[in-house]
NULO-919548 format. One record per residue (C-alpha): x, y, z; chain; residue in three letters. Coordinates in nm, 3 decimals, always signed. Layout:
// residues N
<rec><xx>X</xx><yy>Y</yy><zz>Z</zz><kette>A</kette><rest>ALA</rest></rec>
...
This chain:
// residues 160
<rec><xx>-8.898</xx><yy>+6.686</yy><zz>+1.962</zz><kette>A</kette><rest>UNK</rest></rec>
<rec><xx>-8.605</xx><yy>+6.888</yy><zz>+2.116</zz><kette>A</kette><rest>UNK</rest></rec>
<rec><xx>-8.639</xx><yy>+7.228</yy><zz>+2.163</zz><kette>A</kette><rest>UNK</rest></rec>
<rec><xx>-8.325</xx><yy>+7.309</yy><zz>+1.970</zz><kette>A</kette><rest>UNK</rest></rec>
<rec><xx>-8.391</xx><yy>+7.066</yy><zz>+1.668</zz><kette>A</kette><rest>UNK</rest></rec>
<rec><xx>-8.466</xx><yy>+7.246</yy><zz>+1.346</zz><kette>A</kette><rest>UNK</rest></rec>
<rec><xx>-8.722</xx><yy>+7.026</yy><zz>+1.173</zz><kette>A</kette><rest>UNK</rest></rec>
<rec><xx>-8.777</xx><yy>+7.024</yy><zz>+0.788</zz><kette>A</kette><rest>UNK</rest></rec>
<rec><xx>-9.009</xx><yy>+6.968</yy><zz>+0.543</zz><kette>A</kette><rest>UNK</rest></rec>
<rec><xx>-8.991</xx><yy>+6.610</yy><zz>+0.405</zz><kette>A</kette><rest>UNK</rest></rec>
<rec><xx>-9.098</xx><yy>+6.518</yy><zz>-0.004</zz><kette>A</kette><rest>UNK</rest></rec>
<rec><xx>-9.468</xx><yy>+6.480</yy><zz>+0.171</zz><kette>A</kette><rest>UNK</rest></rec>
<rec><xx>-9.485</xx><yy>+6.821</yy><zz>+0.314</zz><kette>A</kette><rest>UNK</rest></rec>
<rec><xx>-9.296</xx><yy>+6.987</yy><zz>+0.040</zz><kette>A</kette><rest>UNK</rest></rec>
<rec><xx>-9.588</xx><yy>+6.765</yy><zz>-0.203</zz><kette>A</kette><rest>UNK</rest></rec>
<rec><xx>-9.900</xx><yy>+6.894</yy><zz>+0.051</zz><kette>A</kette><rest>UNK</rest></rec>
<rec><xx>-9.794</xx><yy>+7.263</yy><zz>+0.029</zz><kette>A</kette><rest>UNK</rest></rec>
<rec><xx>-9.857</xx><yy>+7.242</yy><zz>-0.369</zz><kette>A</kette><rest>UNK</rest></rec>
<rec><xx>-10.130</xx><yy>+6.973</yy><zz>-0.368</zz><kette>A</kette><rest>UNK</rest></rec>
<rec><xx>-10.333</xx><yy>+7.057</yy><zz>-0.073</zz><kette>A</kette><rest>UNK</rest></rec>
<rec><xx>-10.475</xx><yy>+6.695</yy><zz>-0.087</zz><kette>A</kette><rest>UNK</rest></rec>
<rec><xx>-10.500</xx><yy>+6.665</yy><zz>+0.297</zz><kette>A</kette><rest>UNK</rest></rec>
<rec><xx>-10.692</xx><yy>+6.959</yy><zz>+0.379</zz><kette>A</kette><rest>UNK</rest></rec>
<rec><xx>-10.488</xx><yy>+7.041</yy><zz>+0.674</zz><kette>A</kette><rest>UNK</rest></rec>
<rec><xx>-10.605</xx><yy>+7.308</yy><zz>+0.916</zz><kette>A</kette><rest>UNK</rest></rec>
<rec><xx>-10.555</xx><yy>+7.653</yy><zz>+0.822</zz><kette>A</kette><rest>UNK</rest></rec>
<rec><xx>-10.292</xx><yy>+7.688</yy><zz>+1.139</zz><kette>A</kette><rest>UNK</rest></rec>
<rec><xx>-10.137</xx><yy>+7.359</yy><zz>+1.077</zz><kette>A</kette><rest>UNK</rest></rec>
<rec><xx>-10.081</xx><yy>+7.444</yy><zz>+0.714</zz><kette>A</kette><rest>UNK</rest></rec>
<rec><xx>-9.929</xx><yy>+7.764</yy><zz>+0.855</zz><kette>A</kette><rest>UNK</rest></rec>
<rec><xx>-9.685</xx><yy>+7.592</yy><zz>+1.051</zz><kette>A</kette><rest>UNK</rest></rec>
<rec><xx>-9.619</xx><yy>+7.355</yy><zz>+0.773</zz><kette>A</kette><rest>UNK</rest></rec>
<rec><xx>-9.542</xx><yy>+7.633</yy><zz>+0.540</zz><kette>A</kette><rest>UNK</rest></rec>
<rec><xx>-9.290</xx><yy>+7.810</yy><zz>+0.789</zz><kette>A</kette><rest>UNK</rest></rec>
<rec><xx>-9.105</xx><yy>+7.435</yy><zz>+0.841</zz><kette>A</kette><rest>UNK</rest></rec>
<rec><xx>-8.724</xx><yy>+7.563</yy><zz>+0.659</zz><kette>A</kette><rest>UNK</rest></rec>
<rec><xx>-8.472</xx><yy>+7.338</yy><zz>+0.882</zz><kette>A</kette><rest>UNK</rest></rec>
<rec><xx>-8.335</xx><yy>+7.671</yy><zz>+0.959</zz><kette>A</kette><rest>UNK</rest></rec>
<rec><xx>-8.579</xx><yy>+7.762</yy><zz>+1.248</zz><kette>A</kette><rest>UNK</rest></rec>
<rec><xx>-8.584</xx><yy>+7.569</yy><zz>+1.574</zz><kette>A</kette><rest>UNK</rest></rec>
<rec><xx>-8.881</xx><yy>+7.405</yy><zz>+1.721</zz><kette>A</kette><rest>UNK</rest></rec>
<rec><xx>-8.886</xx><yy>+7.673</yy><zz>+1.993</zz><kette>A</kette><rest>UNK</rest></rec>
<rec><xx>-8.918</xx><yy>+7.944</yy><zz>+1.693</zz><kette>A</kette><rest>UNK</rest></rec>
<rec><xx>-9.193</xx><yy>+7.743</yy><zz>+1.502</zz><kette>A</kette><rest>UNK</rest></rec>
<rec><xx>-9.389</xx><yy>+7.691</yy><zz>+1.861</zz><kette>A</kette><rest>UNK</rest></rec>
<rec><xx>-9.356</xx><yy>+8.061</yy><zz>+1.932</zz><kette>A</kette><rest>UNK</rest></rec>
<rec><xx>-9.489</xx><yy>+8.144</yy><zz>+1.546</zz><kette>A</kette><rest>UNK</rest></rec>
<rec><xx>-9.735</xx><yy>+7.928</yy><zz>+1.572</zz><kette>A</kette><rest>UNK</rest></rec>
<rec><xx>-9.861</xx><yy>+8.083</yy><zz>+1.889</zz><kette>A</kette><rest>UNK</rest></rec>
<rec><xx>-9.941</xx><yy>+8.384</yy><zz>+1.688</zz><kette>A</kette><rest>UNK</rest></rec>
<rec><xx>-10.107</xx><yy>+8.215</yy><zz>+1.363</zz><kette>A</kette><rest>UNK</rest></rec>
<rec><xx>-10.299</xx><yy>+8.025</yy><zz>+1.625</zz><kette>A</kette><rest>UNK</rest></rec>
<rec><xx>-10.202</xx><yy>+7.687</yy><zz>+1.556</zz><kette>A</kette><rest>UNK</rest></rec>
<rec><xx>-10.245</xx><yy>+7.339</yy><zz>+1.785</zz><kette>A</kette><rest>UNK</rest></rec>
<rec><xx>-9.983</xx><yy>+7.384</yy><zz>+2.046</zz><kette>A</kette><rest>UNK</rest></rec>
<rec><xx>-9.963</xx><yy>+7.019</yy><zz>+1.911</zz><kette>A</kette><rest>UNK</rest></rec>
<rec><xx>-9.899</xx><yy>+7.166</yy><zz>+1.560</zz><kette>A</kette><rest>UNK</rest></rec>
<rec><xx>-9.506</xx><yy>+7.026</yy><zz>+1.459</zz><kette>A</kette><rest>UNK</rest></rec>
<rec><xx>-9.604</xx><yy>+6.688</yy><zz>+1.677</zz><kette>A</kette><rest>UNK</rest></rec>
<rec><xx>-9.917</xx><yy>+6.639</yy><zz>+1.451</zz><kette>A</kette><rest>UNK</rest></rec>
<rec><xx>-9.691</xx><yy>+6.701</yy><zz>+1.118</zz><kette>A</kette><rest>UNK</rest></rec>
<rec><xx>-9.472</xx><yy>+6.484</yy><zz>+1.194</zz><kette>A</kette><rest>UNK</rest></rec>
<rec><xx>-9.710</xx><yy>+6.215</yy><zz>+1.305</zz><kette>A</kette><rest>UNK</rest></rec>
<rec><xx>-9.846</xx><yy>+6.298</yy><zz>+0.936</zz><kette>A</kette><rest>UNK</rest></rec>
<rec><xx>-9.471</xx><yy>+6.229</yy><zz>+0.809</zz><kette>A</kette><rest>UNK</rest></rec>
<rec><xx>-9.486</xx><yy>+6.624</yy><zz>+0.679</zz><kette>A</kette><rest>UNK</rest></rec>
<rec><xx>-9.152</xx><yy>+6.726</yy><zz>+0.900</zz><kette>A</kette><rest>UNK</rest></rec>
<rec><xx>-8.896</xx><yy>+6.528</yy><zz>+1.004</zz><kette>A</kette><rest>UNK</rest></rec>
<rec><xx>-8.760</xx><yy>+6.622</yy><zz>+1.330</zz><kette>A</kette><rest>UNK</rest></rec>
<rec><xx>-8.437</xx><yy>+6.447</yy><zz>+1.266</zz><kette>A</kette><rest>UNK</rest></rec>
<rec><xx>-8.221</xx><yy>+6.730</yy><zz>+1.194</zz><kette>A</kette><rest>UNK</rest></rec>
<rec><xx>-7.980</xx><yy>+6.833</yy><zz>+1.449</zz><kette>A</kette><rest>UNK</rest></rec>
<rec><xx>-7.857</xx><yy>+7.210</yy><zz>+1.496</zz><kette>A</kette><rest>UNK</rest></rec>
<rec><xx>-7.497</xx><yy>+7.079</yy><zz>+1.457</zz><kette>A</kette><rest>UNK</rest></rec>
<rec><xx>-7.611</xx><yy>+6.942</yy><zz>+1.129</zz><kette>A</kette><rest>UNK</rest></rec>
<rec><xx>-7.809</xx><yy>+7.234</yy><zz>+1.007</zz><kette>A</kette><rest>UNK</rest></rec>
<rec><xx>-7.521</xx><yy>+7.482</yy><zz>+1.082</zz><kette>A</kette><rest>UNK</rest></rec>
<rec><xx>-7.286</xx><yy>+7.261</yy><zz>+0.872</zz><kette>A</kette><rest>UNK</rest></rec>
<rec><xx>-7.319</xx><yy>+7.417</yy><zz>+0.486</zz><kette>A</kette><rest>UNK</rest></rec>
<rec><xx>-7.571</xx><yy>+7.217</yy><zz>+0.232</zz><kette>A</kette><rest>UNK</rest></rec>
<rec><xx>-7.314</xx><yy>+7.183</yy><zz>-0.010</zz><kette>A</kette><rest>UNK</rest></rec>
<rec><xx>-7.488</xx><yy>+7.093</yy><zz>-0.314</zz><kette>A</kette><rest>UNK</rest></rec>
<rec><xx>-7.782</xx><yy>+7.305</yy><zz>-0.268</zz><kette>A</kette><rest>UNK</rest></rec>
<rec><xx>-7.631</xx><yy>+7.586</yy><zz>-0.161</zz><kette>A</kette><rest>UNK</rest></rec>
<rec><xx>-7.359</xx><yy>+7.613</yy><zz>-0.438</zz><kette>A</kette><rest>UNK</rest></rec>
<rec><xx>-7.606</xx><yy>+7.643</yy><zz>-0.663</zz><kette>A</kette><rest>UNK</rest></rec>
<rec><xx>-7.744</xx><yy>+7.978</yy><zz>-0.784</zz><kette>A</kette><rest>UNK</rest></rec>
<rec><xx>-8.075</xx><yy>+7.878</yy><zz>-0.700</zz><kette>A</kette><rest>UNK</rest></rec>
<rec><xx>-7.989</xx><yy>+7.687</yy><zz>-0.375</zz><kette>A</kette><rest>UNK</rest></rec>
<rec><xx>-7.800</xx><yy>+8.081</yy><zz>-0.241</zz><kette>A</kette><rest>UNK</rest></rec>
<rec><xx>-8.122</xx><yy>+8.270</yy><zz>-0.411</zz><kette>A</kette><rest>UNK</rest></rec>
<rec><xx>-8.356</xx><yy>+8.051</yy><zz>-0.188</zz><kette>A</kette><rest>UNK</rest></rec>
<rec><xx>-8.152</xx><yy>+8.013</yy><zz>+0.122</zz><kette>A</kette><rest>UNK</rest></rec>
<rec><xx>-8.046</xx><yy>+8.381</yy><zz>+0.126</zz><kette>A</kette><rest>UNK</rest></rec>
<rec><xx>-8.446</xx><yy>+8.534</yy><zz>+0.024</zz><kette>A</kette><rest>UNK</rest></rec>
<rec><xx>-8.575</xx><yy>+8.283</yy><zz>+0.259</zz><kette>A</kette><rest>UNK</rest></rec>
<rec><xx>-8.329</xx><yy>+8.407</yy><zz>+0.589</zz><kette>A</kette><rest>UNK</rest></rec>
<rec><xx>-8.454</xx><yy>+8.809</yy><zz>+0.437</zz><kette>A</kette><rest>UNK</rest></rec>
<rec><xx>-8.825</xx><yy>+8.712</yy><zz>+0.472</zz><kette>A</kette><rest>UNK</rest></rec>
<rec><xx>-8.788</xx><yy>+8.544</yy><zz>+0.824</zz><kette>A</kette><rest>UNK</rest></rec>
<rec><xx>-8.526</xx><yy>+8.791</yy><zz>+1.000</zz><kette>A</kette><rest>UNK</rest></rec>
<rec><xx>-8.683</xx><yy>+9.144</yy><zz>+0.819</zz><kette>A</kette><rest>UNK</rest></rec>
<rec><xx>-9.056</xx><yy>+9.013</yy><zz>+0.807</zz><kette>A</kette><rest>UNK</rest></rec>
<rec><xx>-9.136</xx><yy>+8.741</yy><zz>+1.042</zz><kette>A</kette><rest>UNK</rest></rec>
<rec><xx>-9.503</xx><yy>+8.643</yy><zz>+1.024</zz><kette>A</kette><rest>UNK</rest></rec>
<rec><xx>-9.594</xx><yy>+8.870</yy><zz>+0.792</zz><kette>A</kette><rest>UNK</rest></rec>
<rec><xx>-9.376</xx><yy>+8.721</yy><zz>+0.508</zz><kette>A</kette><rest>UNK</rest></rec>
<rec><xx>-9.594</xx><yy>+8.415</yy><zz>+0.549</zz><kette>A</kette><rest>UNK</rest></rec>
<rec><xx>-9.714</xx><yy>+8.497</yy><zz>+0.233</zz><kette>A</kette><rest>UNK</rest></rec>
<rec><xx>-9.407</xx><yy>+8.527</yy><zz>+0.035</zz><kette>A</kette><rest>UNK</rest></rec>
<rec><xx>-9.277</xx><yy>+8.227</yy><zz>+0.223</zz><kette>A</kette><rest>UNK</rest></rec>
<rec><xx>-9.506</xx><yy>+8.041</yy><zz>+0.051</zz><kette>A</kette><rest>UNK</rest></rec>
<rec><xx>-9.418</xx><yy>+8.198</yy><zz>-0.303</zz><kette>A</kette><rest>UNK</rest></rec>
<rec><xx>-9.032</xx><yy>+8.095</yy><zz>-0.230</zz><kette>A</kette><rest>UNK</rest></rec>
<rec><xx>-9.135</xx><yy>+7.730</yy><zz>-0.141</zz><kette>A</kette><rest>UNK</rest></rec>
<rec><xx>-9.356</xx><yy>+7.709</yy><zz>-0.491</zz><kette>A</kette><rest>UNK</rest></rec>
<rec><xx>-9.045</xx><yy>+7.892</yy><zz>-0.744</zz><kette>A</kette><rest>UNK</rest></rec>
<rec><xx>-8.917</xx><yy>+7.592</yy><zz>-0.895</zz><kette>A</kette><rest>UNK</rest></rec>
<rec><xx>-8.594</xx><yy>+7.745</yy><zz>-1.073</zz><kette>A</kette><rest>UNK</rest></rec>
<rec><xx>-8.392</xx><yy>+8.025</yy><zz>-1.028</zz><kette>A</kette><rest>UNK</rest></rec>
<rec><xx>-8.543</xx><yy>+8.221</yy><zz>-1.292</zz><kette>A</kette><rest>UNK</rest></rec>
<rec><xx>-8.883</xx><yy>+8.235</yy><zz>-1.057</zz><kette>A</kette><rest>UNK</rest></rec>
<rec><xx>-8.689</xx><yy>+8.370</yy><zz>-0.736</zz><kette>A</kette><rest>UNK</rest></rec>
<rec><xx>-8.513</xx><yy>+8.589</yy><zz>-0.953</zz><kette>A</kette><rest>UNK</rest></rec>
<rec><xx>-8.837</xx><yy>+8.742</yy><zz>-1.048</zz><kette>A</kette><rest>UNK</rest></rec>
<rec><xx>-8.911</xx><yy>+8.778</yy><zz>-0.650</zz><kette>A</kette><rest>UNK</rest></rec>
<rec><xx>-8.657</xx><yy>+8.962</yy><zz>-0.613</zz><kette>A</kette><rest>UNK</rest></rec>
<rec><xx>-8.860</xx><yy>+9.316</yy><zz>-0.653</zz><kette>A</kette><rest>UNK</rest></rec>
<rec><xx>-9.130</xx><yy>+9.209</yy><zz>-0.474</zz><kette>A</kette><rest>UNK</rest></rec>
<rec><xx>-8.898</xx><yy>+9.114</yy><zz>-0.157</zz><kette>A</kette><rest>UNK</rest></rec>
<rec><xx>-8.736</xx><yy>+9.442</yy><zz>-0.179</zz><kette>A</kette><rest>UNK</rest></rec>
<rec><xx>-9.098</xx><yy>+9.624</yy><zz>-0.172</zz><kette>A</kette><rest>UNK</rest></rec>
<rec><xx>-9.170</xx><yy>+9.392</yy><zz>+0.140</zz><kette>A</kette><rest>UNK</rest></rec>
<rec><xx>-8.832</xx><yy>+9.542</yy><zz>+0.286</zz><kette>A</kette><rest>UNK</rest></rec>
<rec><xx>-8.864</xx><yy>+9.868</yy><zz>+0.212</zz><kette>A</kette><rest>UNK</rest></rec>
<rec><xx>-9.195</xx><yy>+9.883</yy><zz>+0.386</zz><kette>A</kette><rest>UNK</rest></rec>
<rec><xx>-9.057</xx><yy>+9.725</yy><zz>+0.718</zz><kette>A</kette><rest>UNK</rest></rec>
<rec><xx>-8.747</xx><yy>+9.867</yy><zz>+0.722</zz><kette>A</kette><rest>UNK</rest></rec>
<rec><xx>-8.568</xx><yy>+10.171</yy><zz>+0.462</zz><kette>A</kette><rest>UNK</rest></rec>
<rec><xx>-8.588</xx><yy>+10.148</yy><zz>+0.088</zz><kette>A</kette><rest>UNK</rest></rec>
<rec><xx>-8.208</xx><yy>+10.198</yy><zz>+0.106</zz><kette>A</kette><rest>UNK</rest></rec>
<rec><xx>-8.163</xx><yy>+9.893</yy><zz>+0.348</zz><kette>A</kette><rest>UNK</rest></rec>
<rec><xx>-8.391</xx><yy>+9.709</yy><zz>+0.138</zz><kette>A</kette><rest>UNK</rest></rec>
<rec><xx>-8.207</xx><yy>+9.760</yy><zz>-0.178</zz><kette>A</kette><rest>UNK</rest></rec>
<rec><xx>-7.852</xx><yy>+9.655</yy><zz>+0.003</zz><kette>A</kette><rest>UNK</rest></rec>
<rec><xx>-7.992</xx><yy>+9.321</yy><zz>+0.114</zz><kette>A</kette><rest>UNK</rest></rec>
<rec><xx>-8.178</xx><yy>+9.292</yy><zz>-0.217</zz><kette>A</kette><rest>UNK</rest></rec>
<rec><xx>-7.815</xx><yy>+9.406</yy><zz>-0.386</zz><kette>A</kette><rest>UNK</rest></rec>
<rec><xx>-7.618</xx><yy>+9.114</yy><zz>-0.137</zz><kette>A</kette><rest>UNK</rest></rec>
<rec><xx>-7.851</xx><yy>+8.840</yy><zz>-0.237</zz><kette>A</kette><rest>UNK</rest></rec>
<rec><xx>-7.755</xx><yy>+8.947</yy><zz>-0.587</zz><kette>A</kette><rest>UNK</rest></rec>
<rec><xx>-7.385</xx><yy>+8.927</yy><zz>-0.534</zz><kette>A</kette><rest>UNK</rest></rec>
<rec><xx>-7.368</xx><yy>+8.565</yy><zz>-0.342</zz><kette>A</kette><rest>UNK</rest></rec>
<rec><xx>-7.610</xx><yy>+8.455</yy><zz>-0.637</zz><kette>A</kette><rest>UNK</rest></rec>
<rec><xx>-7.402</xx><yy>+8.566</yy><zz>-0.930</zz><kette>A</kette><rest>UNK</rest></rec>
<rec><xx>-7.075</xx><yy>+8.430</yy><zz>-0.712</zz><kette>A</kette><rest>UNK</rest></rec>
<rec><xx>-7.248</xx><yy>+8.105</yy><zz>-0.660</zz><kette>A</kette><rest>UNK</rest></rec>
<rec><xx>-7.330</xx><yy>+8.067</yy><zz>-1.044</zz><kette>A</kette><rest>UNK</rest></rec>
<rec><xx>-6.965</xx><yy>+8.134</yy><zz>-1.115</zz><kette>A</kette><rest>UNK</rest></rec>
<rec><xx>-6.863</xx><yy>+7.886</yy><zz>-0.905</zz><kette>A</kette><rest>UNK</rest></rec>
């Protein structure tokens, strides 16, 4: 896979994160879960690193048809139209750039809570929890604004 390519998660690897059914490897799963098509494969490699992955980790999920490497970074800088008109589509895309840029590994965790809220009503109800996340890495103040942003692209996209 090419260093710049930002793999994603296909219906398989969005179906082990809830299932489990595979049993994958506590570092591959890690990987798995941090698999957006937003980060490159540089980024995952160098995450994976320091979950202590297989250095083989993105090569063995998408042997296992988890990721699909197939995304280009020309493609994934072009807008996802549908999805991201949608209130839940800006909630998700906008909570999940928060997590990675303000709490890198660390928001693991919440990672996986954004890839298991099925509407927008359960990221809405993140929401607080994200901003107690921020507040701790960074200023309750700058926490709240990025909290208060999300809000505002949200509510614009649902007028749409």
């Amino acid at each position: 896979m090419h260093q710049q390519a930002m793999p994603a998660k296909t219906e398989q690897g969005r179906a082990e994160i809830d299932s489990r059914e595979r049993r994958l490897q506590a570092g591959l799963r890690s990987v798995l879960l941090l698999v957006d098509g937003r980060r490159t494969v540089a980024e995952l490699q160098e995450l994976g690193k320091r979950l202590n992955a297989p250095p083989d980790a993105l090569q063995q999920l998408l042997s296992l048809e988890l990721i699909s490497g197939e995304r280009a970074v020309a493609a994934a800088n072009e807008p996802l139209a549908a999805e991201r008109a949608s209130r839940h589509g800006v909630l998700y895309a906008l909570m999940t750039d928060a997590v990675r840029e303000r709490l890198g590994v660390l928001g693991y965790l919440f990672q996986l809570k954004l890839e298991r809220a099925d509407n927008e009503g359960e990221l809405e109800a993140l929401l607080p929890e994200l901003q107690a996340a921020l507040a701790k890495r960074t200023s309750p103040q700058g926490a709240a604004s990025t909290i208060q942003r999300i809000r505002t692209a949200a509510d614009a996209a649902g007028a749409a």
